[in-house]
C-alpha positions as CSV (number, residue, x, y, z in Angstrom):
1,X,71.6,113.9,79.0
2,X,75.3,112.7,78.5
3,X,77.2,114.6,76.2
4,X,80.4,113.9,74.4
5,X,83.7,115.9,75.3
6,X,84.4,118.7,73.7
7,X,87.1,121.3,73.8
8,X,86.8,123.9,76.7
9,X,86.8,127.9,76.5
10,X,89.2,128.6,79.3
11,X,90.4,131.9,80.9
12,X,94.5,131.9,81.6
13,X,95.1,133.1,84.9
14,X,98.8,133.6,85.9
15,X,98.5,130.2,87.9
16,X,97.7,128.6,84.6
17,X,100.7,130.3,82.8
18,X,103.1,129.0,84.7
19,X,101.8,125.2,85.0
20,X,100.7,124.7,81.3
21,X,103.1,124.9,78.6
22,X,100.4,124.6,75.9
23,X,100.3,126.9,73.1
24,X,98.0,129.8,73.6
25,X,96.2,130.9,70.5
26,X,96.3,134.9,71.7
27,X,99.2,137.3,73.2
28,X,96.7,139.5,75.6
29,X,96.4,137.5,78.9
30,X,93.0,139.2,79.6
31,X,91.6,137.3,76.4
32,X,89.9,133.9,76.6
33,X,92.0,131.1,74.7
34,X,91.3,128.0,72.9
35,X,93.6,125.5,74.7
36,X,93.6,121.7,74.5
37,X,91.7,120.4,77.4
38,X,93.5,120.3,80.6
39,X,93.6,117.3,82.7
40,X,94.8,117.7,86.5
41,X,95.5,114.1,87.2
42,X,97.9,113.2,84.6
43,X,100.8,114.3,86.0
44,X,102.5,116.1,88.9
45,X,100.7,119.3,87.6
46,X,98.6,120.0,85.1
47,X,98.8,119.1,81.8
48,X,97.1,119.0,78.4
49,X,95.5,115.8,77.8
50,X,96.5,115.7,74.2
51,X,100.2,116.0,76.1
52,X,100.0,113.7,78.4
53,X,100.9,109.5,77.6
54,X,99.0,108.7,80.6
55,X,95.4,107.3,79.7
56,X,93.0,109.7,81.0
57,X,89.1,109.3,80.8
58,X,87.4,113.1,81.9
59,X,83.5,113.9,82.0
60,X,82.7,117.3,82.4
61,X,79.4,118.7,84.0
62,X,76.8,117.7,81.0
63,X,78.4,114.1,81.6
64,X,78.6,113.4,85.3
65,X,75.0,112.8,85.2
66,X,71.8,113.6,86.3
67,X,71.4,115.6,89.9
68,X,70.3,112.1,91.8
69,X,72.5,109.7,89.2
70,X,75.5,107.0,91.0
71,X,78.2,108.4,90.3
72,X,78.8,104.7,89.8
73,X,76.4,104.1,87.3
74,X,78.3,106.6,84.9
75,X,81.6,105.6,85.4
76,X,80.8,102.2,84.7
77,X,79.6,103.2,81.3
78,X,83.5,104.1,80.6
79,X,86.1,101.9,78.7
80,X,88.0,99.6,81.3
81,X,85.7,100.5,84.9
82,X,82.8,98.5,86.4
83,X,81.3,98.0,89.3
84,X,79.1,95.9,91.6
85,X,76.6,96.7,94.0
86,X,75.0,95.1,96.7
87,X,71.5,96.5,96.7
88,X,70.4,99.9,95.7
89,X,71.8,103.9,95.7
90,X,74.2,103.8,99.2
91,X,74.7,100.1,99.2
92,X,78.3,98.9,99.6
93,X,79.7,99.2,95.6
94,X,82.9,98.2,94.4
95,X,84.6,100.6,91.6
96,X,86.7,98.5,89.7
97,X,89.5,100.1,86.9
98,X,91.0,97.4,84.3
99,X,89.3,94.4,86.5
100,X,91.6,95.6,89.8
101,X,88.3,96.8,92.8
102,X,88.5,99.7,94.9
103,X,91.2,99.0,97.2
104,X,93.7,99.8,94.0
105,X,92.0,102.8,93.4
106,X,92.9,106.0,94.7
107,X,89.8,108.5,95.2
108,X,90.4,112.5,95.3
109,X,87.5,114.9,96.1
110,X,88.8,119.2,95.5
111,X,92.5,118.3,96.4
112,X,91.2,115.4,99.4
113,X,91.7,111.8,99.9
114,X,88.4,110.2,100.6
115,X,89.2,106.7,101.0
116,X,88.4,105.1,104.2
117,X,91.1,103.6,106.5
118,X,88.7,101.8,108.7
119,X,87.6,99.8,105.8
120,X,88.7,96.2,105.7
121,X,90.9,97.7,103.2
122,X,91.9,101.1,102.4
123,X,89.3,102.4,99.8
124,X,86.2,104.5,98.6
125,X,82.5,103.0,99.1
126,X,80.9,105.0,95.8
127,X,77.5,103.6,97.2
128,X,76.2,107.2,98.4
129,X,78.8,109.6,95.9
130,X,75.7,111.2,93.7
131,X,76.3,113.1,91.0
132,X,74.9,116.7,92.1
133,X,77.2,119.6,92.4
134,X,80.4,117.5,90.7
135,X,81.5,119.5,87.9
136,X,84.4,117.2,86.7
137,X,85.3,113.9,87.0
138,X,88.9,112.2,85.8
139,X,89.9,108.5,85.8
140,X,93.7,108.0,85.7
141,X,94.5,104.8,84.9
142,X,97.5,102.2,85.8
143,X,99.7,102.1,88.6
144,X,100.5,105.5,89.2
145,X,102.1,105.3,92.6
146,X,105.2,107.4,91.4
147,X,102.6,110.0,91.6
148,X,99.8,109.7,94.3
149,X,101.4,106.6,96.5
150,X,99.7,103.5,98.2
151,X,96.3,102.1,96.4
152,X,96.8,103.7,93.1
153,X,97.4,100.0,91.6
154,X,94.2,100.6,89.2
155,X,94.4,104.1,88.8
156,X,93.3,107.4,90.5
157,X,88.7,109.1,90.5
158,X,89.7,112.8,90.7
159,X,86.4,114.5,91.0
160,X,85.9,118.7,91.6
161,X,82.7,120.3,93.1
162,X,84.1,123.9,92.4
163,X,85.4,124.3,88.7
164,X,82.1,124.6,87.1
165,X,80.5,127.7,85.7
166,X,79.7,130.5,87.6
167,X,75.9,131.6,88.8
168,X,73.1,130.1,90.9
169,X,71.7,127.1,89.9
170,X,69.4,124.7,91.8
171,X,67.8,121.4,91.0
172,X,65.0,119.4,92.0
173,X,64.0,115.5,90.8
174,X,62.0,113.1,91.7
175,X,60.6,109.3,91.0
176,X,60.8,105.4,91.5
177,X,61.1,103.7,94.6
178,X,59.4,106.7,96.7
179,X,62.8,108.7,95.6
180,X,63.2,112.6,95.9
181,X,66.1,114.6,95.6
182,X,66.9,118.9,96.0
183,X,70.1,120.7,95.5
184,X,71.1,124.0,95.3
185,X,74.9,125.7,93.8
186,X,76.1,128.9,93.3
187,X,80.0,130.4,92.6
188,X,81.0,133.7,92.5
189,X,84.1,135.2,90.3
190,X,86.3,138.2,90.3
191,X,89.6,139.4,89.5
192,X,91.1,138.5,92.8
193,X,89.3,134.9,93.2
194,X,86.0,132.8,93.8
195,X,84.1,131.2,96.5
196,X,81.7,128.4,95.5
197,X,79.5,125.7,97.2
198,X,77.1,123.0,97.2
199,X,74.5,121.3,99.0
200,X,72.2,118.8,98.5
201,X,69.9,116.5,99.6
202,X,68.6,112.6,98.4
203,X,66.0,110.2,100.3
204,X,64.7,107.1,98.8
205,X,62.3,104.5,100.0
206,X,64.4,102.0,98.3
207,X,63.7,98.3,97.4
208,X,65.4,95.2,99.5
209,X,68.7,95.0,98.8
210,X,68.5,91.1,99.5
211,X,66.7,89.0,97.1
212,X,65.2,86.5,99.4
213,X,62.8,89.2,101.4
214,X,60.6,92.3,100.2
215,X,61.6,94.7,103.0
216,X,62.6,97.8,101.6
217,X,66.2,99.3,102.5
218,X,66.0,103.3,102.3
219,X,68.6,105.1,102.1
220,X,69.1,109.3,102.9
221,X,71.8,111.8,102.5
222,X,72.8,115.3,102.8
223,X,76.3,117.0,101.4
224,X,77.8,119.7,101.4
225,X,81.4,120.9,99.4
226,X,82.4,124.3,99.7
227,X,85.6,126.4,98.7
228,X,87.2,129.6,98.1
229,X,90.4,131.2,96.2
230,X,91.9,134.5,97.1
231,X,94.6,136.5,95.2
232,X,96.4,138.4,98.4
233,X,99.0,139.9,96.3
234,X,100.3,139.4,92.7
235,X,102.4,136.4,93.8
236,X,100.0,134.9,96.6
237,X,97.4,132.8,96.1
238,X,95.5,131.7,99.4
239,X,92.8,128.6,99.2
240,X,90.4,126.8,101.5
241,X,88.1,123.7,100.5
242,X,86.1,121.2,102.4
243,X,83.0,118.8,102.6
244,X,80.4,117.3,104.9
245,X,78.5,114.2,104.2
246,X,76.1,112.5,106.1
247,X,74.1,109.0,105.6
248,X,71.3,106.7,106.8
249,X,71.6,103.4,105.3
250,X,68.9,100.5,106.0
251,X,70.8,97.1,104.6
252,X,69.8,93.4,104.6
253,X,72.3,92.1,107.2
254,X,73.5,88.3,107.9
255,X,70.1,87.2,108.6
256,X,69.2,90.7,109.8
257,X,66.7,92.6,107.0
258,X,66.7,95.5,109.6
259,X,70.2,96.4,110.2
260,X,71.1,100.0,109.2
261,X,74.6,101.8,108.6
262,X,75.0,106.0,109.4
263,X,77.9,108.0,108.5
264,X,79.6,111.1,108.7
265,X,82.6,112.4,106.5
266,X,84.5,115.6,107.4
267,X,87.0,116.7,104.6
268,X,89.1,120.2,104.7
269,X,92.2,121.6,102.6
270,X,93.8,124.5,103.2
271,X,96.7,125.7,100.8
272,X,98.9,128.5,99.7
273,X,100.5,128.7,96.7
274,X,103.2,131.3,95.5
275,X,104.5,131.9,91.7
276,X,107.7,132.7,91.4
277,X,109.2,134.1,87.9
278,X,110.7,130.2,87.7
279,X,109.6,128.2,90.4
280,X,105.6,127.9,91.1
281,X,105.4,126.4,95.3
282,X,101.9,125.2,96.5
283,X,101.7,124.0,100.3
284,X,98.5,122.6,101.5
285,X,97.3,120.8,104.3
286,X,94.4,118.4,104.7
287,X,91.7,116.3,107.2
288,X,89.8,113.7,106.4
289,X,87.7,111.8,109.1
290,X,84.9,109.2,109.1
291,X,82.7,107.8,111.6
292,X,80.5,105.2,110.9
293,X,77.8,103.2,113.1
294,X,76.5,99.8,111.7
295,X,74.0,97.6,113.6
296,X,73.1,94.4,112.6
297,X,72.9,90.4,113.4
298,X,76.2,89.7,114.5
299,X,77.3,86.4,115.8
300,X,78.7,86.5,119.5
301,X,80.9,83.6,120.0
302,X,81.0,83.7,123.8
303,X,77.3,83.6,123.7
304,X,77.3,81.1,120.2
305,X,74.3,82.9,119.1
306,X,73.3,85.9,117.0
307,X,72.3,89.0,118.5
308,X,72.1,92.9,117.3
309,X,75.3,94.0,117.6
310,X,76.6,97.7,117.3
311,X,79.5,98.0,115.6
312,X,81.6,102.0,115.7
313,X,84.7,102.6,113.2
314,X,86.7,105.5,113.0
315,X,88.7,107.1,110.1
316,X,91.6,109.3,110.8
317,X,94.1,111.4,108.0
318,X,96.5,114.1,108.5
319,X,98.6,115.1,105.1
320,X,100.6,118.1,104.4
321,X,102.2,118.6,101.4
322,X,104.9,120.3,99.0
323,X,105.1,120.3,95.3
324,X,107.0,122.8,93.5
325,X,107.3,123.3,89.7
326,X,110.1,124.8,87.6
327,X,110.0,125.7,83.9
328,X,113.8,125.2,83.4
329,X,113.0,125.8,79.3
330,X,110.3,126.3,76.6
331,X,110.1,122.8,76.0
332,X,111.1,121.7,79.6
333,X,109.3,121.5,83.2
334,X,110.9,120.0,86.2
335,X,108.6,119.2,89.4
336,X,108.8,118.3,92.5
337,X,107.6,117.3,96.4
338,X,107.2,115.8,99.4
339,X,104.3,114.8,101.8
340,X,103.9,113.5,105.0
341,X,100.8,111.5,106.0
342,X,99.1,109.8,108.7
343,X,96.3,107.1,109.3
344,X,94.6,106.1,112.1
345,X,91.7,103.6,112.5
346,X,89.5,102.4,115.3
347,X,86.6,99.6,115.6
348,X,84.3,98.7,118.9
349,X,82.1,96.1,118.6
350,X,80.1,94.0,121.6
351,X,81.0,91.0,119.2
352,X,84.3,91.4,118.5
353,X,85.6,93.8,121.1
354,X,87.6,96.8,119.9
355,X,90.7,97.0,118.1
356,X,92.8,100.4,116.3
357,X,96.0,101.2,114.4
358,X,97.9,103.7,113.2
359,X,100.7,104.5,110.7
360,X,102.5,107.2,108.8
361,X,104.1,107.7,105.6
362,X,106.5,109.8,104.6
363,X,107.7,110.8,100.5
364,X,109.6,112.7,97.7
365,X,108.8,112.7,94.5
366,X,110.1,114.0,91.3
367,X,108.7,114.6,87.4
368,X,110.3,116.0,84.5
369,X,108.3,116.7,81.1
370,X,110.0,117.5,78.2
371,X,109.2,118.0,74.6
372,X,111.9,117.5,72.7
373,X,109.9,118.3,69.2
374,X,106.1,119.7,68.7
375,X,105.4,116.1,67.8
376,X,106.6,114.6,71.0
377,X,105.8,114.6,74.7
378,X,107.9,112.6,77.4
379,X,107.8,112.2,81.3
380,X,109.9,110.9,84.2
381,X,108.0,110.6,87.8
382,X,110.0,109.1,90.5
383,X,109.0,108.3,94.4
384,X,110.2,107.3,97.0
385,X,107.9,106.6,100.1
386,X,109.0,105.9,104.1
387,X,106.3,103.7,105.8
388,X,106.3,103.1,109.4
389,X,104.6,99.4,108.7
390,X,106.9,98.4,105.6
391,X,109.9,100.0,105.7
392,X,111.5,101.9,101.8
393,X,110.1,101.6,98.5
394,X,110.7,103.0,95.0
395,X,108.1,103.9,92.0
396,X,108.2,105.0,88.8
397,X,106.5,106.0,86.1
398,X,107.8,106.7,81.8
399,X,105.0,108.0,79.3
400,X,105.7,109.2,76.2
401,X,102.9,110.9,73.5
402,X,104.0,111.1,69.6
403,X,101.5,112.5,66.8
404,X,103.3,109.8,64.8
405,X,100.9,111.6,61.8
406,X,98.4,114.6,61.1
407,X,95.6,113.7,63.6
408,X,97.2,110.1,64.8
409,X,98.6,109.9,68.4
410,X,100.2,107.2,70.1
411,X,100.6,106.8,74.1
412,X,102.8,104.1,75.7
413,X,103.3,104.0,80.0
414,X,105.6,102.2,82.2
415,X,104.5,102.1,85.5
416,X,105.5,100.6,89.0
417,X,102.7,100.9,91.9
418,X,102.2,99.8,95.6
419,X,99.6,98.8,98.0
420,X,100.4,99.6,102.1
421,X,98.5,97.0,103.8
422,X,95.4,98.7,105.5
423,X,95.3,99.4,109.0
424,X,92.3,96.3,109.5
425,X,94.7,94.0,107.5
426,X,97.4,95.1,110.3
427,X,95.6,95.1,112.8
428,X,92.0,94.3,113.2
429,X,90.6,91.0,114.9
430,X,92.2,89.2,111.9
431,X,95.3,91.0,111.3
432,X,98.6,89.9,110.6
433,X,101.3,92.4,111.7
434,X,103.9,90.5,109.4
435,X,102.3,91.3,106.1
436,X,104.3,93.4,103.5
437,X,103.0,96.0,100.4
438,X,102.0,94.4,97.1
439,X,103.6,95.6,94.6
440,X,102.8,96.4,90.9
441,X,103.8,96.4,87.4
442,X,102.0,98.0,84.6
443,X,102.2,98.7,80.9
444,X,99.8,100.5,78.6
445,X,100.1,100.8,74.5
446,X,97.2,103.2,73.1
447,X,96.3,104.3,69.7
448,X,94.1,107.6,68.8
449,X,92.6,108.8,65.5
450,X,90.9,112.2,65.4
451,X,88.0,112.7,63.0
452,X,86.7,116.0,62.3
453,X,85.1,118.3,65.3
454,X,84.8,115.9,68.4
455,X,85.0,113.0,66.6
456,X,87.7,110.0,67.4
457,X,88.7,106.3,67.7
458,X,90.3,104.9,70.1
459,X,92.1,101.6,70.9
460,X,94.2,100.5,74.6
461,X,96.1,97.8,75.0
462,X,97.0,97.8,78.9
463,X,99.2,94.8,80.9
464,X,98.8,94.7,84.9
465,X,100.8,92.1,87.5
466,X,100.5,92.0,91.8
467,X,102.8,90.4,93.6
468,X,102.0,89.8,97.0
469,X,98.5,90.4,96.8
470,X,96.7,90.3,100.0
471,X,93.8,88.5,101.5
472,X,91.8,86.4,103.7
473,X,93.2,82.8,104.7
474,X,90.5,80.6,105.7
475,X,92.7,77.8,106.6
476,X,94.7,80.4,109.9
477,X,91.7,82.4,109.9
478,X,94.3,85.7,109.2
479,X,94.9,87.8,106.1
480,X,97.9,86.5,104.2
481,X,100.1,87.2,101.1
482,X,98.7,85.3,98.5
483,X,100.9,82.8,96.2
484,X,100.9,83.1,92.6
485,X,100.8,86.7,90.7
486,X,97.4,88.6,89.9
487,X,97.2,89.9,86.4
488,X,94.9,91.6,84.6
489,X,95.0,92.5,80.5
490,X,92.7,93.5,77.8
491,X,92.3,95.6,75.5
492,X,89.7,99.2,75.5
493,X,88.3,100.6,72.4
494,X,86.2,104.0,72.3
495,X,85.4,106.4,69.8
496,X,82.8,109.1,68.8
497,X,81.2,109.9,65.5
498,X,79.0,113.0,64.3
499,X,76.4,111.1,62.0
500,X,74.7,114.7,61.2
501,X,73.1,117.6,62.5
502,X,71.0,115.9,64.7
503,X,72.8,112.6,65.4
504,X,76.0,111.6,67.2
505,X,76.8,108.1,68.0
506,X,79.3,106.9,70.7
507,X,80.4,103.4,72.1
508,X,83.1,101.6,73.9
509,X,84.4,98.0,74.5
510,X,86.7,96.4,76.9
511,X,87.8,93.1,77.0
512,X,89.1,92.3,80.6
513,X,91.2,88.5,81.6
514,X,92.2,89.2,85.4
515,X,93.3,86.2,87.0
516,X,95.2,85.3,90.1
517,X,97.1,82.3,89.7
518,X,95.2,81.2,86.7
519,X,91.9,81.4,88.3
520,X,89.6,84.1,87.0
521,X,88.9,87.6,89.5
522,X,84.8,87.4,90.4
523,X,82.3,89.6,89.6
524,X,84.8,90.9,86.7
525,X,83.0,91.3,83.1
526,X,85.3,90.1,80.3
527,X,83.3,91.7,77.8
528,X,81.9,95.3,78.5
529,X,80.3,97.1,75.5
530,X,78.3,100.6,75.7
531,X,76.9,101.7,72.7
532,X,74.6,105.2,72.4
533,X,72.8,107.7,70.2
534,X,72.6,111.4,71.2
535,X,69.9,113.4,69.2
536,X,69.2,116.8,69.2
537,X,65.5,117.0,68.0
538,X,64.9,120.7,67.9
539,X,66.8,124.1,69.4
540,X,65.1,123.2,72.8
541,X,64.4,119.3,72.9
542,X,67.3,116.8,73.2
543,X,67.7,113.0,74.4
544,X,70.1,110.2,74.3
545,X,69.8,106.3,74.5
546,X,72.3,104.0,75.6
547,X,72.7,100.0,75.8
548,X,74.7,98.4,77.9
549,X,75.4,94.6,77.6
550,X,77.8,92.8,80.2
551,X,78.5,89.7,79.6
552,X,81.3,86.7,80.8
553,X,81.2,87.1,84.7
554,X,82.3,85.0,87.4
555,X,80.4,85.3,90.6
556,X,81.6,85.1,94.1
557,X,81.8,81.6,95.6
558,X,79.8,82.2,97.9
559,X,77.2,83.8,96.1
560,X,73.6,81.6,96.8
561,X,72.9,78.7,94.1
562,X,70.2,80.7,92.8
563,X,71.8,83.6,92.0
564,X,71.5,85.9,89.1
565,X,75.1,87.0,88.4
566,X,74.7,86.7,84.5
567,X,75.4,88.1,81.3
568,X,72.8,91.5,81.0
569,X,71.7,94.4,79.1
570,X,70.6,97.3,80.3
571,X,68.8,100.3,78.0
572,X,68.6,103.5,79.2
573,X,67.2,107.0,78.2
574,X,67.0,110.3,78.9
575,X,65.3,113.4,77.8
576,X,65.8,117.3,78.0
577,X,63.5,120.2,77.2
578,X,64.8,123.8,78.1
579,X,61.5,126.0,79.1
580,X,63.4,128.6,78.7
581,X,66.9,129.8,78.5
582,X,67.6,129.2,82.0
583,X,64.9,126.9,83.0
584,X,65.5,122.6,82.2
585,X,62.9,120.1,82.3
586,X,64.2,116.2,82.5
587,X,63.4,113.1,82.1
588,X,65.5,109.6,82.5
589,X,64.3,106.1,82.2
590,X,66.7,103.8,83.7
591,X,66.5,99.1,82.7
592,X,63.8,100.1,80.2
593,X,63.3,96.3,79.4
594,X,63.2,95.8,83.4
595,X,66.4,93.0,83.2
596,X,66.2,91.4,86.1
597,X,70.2,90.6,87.2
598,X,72.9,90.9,90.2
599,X,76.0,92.3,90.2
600,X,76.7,90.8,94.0
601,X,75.2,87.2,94.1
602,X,71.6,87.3,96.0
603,X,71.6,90.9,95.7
604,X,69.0,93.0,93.6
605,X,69.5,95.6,91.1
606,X,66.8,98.1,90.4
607,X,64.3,97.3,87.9
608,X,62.4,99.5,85.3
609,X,62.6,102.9,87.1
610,X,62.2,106.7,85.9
611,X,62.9,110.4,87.4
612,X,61.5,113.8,86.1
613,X,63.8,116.6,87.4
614,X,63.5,120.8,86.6
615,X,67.0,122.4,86.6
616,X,67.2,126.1,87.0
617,X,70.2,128.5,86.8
618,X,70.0,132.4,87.4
């Protein structure tokens, strides 16, 4: 079941103190206060989100979903994200934030950058991210390169694995399509620090991913996260965090319904942070690698036939980091960094022979908060980034909160953003070594009304422009800069209300026009509405329902001509029964009506499906 946000009990530690500068509701450190929740992605450092004028969407554990949900599937259900998917669970699916896909999208996983640079562009594949073991989840929106760099166009995923509660807990679910899933957590606390980890495991028969056979495409999985925090003196805090994914994909090639993907991710962060009596320092250092095998039909133009083909792609990324914070005042915080980065990518195919790239990056970066008055919160973020392939550029970032009245905020952002061309763009068998960033523009206006409790409204008015915009030229057979701007606008809405003891209803609307040169983005819903009912029907029984209608897409021209990219609704439901205090029996119903539509032109969706799960913690 998907509950609403609420406010969250947390614990101060001395780390906290000296990156929050919300008011703390008790003087004895060893206490538990009642803070304002704190998001991580806001800013530079953590903030409270009621601080912050960024627009911030967060789902804690209860939200993220069920143990063998698409991390997708939820975060499509948010104001201003969808997404399209070219089959079932581990197909290839875009993440899209205000109608911009996942190449302006910056994706964080404990402290890592995930995003693949052996991907035609520099992105995140959310095909395979499940939601087991991810205890929070935070979607930054608008460019916010001042702050994280290249691809954050759209906005920034931040997701954790290691901040939920601590004990043993272990999960196990199965159902449709021959689908079966097992995971087990557990996190340890004490004075000094924690260790915590994951692991899991998914397999699903599937259904075909292409609508013109019945071969089914299975997919299988295992992760694991881990990490662990040590206290190894009273100013010295030591940290170490990592991940390891692995995948078998079966996929409906170019005429190929037996071509098959595997994957393996290695992620690690190591970092070291030390709090002085002004200045808080953190250095950390981090790998990320990807190797990927796909074979399939490929065309082989010296032999002017299709054959199997094996494709291999490598992902290489070095960062290391600085960022140091200052509390110059009470109502002041200066921070600041640097970063250095490199990318490397690689590709050997029998079809296309083999091809590689690399770059580096290299940055400082700058944010001041202040609040002038109780009433009003403002920030600064300024970055400057070195790129081996593009040479200097600038970005910035103004946001400004003001309670303009008792339980009324207002949230307005001015943002600048850019996009490095990806290593394939660069340099792949269609690259173009002259191409230049993108760059962005972006402006946000927002609106909040608090009811009583957890109750709100919500309303977004947000403003995005590209210049430059990258992609593939038919007409030189190369990837170009595009003429003409991209922009995308709209408006979200969002709001929660408790209609009694047992009943809370939630909903959200987003009205999306992204265009590039007055033609209309594909596969981008204007309209987006989610509306739901969350019931609590006894002390031990709870459920939820949810509709989702989509409606005013364009598909892709070169989508079949009896496609099914349409408008659709989808209703949903879940249900929870707690056998005992530590012992959960689920049940979720996914398509109840069975809607039969694509997101991705002659590509199907799944149909009327269910999954009984028993979650146990100790």
């Amino acid at each position: 079941m998907r509950a609403r946000p609420t406010l969250r009990l947390l614990h101060l530690t001395t780390a906290a103190l000296a990156l929050t500068t919300s008011p703390m509701l008790a003087q004895d450190s060893d206490e538990i206060y009642l803070l304002d929740e704190i998001v991580v992605s806001g800013s530079l450092i953590p903030v409270a989100k009621s601080e912050t004028g960024a627009t911030v969407e967060t789902l804690d554990a209860d939200e993220t979903g069920a143990a063998a949900q698409s991390v997708s599937d939820v975060l499509a259900t948010l104001p201003g994200v969808s997404m399209s998917r070219s089959g079932g669970v581990g197909a290839t699916t875009t993440l899209r934030i205000r109608g911009l896909s996942s190449e302006y999208i910056g994706v964080r996983l404990n402290g890592i950058d995930i995003t693949d640079t052996s991907s035609t562009t520099t992105q995140y594949d959310f095909g395979g991210l499940l939601s087991y073991g991810v205890s929070s989840i935070e979607v930054l929106k608008g460019s916010q390169s001042a702050l994280y760099g290249s691809e954050a166009v759209a906005g920034v995923v931040s997701m954790d694995t290691l901040s939920g509660e601590p004990g043993l807990s272990t999960t196990v679910e199965a159902g449709s399509y021959g689908t079966y899933s097992a995971g087990i957590s557990d996190k340890i606390e004490s004075e000094k620090g924690s260790v915590a980890f994951t692991l899991s495991h998914y397999k699903t028969d599937g259904f075909s991913a292409s609508s013109d056979n019945d071969e089914d495409d299975g997919f299988e999985e295992t992760v694991l996260t881990f990490g662990l925090e040590q206290d190894v003196s009273d100013t010295v805090t030591l940290g170490l965090t990592g991940f390891y994914r692995t995948s078998d994909l079966d996929y409906d090639g170019y005429d190929d319904v037996y071509a098959t993907s595997e994957r393996e991710e290695k992620g690690l962060r190591a970092f070291a942070q030390i709090h002085g009596d002004v200045v808080t320092h953190e250095i950390s250092a981090s790998l990320f690698n990807v190797d990927r095998t796909n074979v399939a039909d490929t065309y082989v133009w010296g032999v002017g036939m299709f054959e199997k083909d094996e494709t291999d792609y490598t992902s290489r990324r070095k960062e290391l980091t600085y960022l140091g914070s200052a509390t110059l005042s009470s109502i002041t915080t200066l921070t600041f960094g640097a970063e250095y980065i490199e990318e490397k990518y690689s590709s050997v195919s029998g079809a296309y022979g083999a091809s590689d790239g690399k770059n580096h990056n290299t940055a400082v970066k700058a944010e001041w908060l202040h609040s002038p008055t109780a009433d009003l919160n403002l920030s600064a973020a300024l970055r400057y980034d070195d790129h081996s392939d593009f040479g200097d550029h600038i970005s910035g970032r103004l946001a400004a909160s003001w309670d303009v009245a008792p339980e009324w905020t207002a949230r307005a952002v001015l943002g600048t953003g850019f996009r490095a061309p990806s290593l394939y763009e660069l340099f792949g068998p269609y690259g173009n070594a002259d191409l230049k960033e993108e760059t962005s523009q972006s402006a946000e206006l927002g609106l909040e009304r608090r009811l009583s409790g957890d109750d709100f409204i919500k309303a977004t008015l947000f403003y995005t422009e590209i210049e430059d915009r990258i992609d593939y030229d038919f007409s030189t057979s190369t990837y170009s800069q595009v003429a003409g701007t991209t922009t995308s606008k709209g408006i979200e809405l969002s709001g929660h209300y408790t209609l009694s003891e047992t009943f809370s209803l939630f909903g959200s609307y987003t009205y999306t026009d992204a265009k590039t040169a007055g033609e209309r983005a594909v596969r981008v819903p204007r309209h987006d509405l989610v509306v739901g009912i969350d019931a609590l029907l006894t002390d031990r029984l709870s459920g939820q329902v949810t509709l989702q209608h989509v409606a005013d897409i364009i598909p892709s021209e070169y989508a079949p001509a009896d496609h099914k990219v349409d408008d659709y609704t989808l209703f949903n439901a879940s249900l929870s029964y707690d056998l005992t205090d530590t012992v959960q029996l689920y049940l979720r119903a996914d398509n109840l009506t069975d809607e039969d539509y694509e997101t991705v032109g002659g590509y199907n969706t799944p149909g009327r499906s269910a999954y009984l799960g028993l979650k146990a913690s100790f």
